[in-house]
Structure formats: structure tokens, C-alpha cells
C-alpha positions in Angstrom: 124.9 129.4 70.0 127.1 126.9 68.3 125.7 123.4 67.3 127.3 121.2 70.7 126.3 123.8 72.9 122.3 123.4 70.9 122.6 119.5 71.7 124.1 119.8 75.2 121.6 122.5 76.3 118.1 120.0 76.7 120.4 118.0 79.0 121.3 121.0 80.8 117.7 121.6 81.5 116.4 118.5 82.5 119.4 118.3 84.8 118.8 121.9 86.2 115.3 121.4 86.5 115.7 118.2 88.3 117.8 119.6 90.4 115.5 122.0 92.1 112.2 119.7 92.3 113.4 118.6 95.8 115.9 121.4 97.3 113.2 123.2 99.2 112.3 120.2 100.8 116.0 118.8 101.0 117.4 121.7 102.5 114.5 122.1 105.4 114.6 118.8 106.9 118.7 118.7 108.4 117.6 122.0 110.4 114.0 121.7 111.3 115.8 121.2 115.0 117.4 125.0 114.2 114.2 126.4 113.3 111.8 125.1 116.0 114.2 126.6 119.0 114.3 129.8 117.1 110.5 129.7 116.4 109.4 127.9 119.3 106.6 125.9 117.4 105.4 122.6 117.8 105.8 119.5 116.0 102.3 119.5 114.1 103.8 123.2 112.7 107.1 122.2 111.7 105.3 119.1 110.2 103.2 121.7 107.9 106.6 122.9 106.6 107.8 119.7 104.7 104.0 118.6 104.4 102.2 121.4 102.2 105.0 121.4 99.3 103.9 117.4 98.6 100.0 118.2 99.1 100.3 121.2 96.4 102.7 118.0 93.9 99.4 115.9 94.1 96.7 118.7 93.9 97.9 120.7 91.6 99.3 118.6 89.2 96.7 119.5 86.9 97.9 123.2 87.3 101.0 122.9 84.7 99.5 121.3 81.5 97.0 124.4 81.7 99.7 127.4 82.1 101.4 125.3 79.1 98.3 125.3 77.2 98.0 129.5 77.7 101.6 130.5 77.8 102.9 127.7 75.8 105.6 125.3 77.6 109.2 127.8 77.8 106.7 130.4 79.4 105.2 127.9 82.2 108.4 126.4 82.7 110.6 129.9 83.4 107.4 131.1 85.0 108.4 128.1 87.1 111.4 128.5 87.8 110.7 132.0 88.6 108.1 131.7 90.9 110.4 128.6 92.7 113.7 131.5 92.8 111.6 133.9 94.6 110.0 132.1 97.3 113.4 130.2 98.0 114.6 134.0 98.4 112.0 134.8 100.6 113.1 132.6 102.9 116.2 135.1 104.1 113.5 136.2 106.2 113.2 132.5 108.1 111.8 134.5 111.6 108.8 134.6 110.2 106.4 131.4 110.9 104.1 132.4 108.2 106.0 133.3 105.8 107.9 129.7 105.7 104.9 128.1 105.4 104.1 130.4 102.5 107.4 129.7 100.8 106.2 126.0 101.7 103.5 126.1 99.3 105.1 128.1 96.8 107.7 125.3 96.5 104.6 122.8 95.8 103.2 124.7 93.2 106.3 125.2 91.2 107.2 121.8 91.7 103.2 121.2 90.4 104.0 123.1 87.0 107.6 121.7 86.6 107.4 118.0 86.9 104.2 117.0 84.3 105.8 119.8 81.7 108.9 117.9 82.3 108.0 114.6 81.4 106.2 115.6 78.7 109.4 117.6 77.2 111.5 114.2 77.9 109.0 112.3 75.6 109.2 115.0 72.7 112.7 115.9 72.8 114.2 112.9 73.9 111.8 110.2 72.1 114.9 108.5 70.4 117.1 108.1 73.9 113.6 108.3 76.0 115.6 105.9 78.7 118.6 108.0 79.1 117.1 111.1 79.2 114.6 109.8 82.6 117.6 108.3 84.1 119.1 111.7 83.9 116.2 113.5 85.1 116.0 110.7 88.1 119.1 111.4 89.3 119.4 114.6 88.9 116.5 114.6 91.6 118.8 112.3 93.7 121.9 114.7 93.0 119.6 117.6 94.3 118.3 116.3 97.4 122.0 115.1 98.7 123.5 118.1 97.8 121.1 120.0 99.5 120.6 117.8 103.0 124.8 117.9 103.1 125.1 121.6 101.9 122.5 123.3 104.1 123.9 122.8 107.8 127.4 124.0 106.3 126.1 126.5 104.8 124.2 127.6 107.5 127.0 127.4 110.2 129.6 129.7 107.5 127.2 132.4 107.2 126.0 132.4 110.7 122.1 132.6 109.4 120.1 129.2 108.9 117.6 131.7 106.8 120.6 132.2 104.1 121.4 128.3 104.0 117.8 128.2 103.0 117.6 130.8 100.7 121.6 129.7 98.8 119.2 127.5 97.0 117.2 130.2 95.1 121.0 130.3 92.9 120.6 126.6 90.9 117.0 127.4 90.4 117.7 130.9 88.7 120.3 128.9 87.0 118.0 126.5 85.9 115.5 129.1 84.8 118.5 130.4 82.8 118.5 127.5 80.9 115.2 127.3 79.9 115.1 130.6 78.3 117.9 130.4 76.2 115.9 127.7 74.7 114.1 127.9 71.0 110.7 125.8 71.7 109.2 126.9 68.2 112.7 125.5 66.3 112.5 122.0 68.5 111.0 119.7 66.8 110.2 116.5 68.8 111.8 113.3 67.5 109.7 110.7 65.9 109.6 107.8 67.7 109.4 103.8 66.3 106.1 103.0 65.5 104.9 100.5 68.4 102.4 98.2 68.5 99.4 99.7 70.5 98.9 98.2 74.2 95.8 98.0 76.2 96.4 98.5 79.9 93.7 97.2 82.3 91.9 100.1 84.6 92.8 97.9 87.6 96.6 97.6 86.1 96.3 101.3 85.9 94.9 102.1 89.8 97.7 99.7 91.0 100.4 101.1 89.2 99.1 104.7 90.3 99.1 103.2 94.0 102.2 101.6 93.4 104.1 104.7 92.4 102.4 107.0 94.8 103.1 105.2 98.3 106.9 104.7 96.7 106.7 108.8 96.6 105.7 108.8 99.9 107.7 107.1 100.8 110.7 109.0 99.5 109.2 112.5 100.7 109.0 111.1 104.2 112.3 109.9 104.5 114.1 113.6 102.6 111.9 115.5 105.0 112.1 113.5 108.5 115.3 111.0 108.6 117.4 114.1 109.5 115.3 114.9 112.6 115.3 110.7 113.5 119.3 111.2 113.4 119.3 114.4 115.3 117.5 112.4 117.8 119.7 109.6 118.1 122.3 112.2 119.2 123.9 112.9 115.7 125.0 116.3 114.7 122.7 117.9 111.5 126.0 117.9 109.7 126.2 113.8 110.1 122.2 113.7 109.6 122.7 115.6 106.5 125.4 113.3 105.6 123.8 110.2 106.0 120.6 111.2 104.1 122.7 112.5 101.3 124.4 109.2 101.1 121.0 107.5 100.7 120.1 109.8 98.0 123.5 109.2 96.3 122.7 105.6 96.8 119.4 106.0 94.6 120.7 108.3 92.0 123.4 106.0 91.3 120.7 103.3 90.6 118.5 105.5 89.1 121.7 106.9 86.5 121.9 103.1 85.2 118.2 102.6 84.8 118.3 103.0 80.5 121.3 100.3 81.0 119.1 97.9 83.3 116.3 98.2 81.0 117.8 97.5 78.0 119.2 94.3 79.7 115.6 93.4 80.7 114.2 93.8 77.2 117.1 92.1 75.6 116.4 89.0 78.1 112.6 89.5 77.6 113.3 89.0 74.2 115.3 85.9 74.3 113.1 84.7 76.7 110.0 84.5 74.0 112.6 83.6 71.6 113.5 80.2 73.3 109.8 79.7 75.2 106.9 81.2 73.2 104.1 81.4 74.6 
């Protein structure tokens, strides 16, 4: 592997693995309409479908920094990506109720393992351009939701099968998985960052910002996984729904892409600000 392709590859994986983190979510909510006339369930059962995968993010968190602490973080990650591939593939078989809600909480748990190893490889490989490198990640998340809420109608309606537009996305995440093992974890060594003086954060500063963050998740989940159906009910097509809630998540990637840029402006007026008024 020549020396460009060694620096370009970390930004291939936290773009590929970014990518996938919200695809099986994405690419359920523009047909949930599709799937409950072909299963004939009810609301509270489609519900569990987009539901589960964001109950398994928050309670299993834990799960990945202790599959990195036995396998070591390449293993947990491709074991990841792995696990995400083949439950996205077992989707081809979309008759089955039970079986969706299975691939529904596969989806959770590899999200679970992904997203704290993730961060944590941002912060070690990236601790020089820390910024850049979560602004990538961030909308990479963006770029994968609104490519799958366009992408899955279409591709359900050229293949005839909304089971196949659901199980297309198992291809970026084995891509992504690719990635990740063509990585060297024991010749990366993580950048040292600027010493920093040490901060004290307040337990109450550290509930709010937990709450804070958490609702704005939420928040975001609820909208990928139910704006769609809102649309469908106002009489759109799922190709418009799709379309609209992929132009929201454009929307916040854009944003999201010029977060390093925003918050070097910030510092650089925070700065001048205790410059000219000290405290």
C-alpha cells in the first residue's frame, strides 16, 4: 500500500463506517407503508421495527469497549461490520415478521459496538485534526441516511422486491468492513495531542449535557424513522417522502461538514473576546 493510499485510508473508514450507522434505520422508514400491507401488522409492530435498533444504541453501548478490550479494536470493529452485512442480508427474506424484527436488533447491536470504538479511534488517530475528522464522521451519518431514505423506494420499485431494496445496503457495509481490515492497528500510533490545561466539569454540567445530547438523538431517530410515513400520509408518494427526508439530512450534513470551520471561528472570537474583556 503506497504512502497516500496509508493516509487516505483512516478517512475512508470513518466515512464507511459512518455511513452504515443509520442505513438500517434510513432505508426502513420510506416503505414501512410497503411492508405493513404485505405483512398486515399493526402500528405498535411496525413501531418495534425502527424502535429496537435505538434501544439496543443506548443499552448496549457498553457492549463495544469490552469486544475491544478481548479482540482488540480492528477485530470488534470488522466483527461489526460483519455482523451489520449479515443481518442487512437477511433481510431478502422481508415476509418474515420475525425475522425483521431480528435483523432490527442486529442493526442496534452493531451500531452499539461501532459508534464508542469509533469515537475513540477519532481521538487517537485523528488527535491533531480531532475537528475535521468528527465533522467527517457527522456527515457521513447525514450522507448515509439521505442516501438511503432516497435510494430505497427506487431501488425497491427496479427490482420489483422491497426485501432487496433493504438488503442493497448490506454492499457499503461489507465495503466498509473492507476497509477496516486492510488496516495495521499495531503500526498506528495515535498522535500526541497539545498538552491542555486540565478542566473540571460539574456532575450537573455533566447530566445536562447527557440529557441535552440524548433528546437531540431522539429527536433525529424519530424524524429518520417516522417523517416518511407523516408524508405518505399527507398523500405524497415514498419516492417524494424519501426525497424530502433526504434533503433534511443533506441539510444537517452540510452543517455538520463545516463544524471544525465554525469552531475554530468560535475559539478564535472566544479568544479575542478575553483578550479585549478579561474577566
Amino acid at each position: 500500500m503506497t504512502r497516500s493510499a496509508k493516509m487516505l485510508l483512516p478517512w475512508l473508514m470513518i466515512f464507511g463506517a459512518g455511513i452504515c450507522l443509520r442505513t438500517g434505520i434510513a432505508s426502513l422508514s420510506p416503505i414501512l407503508d410497503r411492508i405493513e400491507r404485505t405483512l398486515s401488522i399493526s402500528n405498535a409492530e411496525l413501531g418495534l421495527l425502527t424502535t429496537l435498533p435505538v434501544l439496543c444504541m443506548g443499552g448496549l453501548s457498553p457492549l463495544g469497549h469490552r469486544l475491544e478490550r478481548r479482540l482488540g479494536l480492528k477485530r470488534a470493529m470488522v466483527t461489526a461490520f460483519t455482523l451489520l452485512t449479515i443481518v442487512l442480508l437477511l433481510r431478502l427474506d422481508g415476509r418474515s415478521y420475525g425475522l425483521l424484527l431480528c435483523t432490527a436488533v442486529g442493526v442496534g447491536v452493531g451500531d452499539a459496538i461501532i459508534r464508542p470504538l469509533l469515537s475513540g479511534f477519532i481521538k487517537g488517530e485523528f488527535a491533531s485534526c480531532a475537528s475535521a475528522a468528527m465533522s467527517v464522521y457527522a456527515a457521513s451519518m447525514g450522507v448515509g441516511s439521505a442516501v438511503a431514505a432516497f435510494g430505497t423506494p427506487r431501488i425497491s420499485d427496479i427490482t420489483g422486491s422491497w426485501p432487496l431494496g433493504l438488503a442493497f445496503w448490506a454492499l457499503p457495509t461489507a465495503l466498509a468492513g473492507f476497509c477496516w481490515m486492510l488496516w495495521r492497528e499495531d503500526s498506528a500510533a495515535p498522535a500526541q495531542s497539545v498538552s491542555q490545561p486540565a478542566r473540571t466539569i460539574s456532575r450537573s454540567c455533566i447530566l445536562g449535557l447527557t440529557l441535552f445530547f440524548g433528546l437531540q438523538a431522539g429527536i433525529n431517530y424519530v424524524a429518520i424513522a417516522w417523517l416518511p410515513s407523516l408524508y405518505v400520509t399527507l398523500g405524497y408518494s415514498d419516492h417524494t417522502a424519501g426525497l424530502l427526508v433526504a434533503s433534511m439530512m443533506l441539510a444537517q450534513t452540510g452543517v455538520s461538514f463545516s463544524m471544525h470551520a465554525i469552531m475554530r471561528v468560535l475559539k478564535l472570537t472566544t479568544i479575542k473576546a478575553a483578550f479585549f474583556f478579561p474577566a
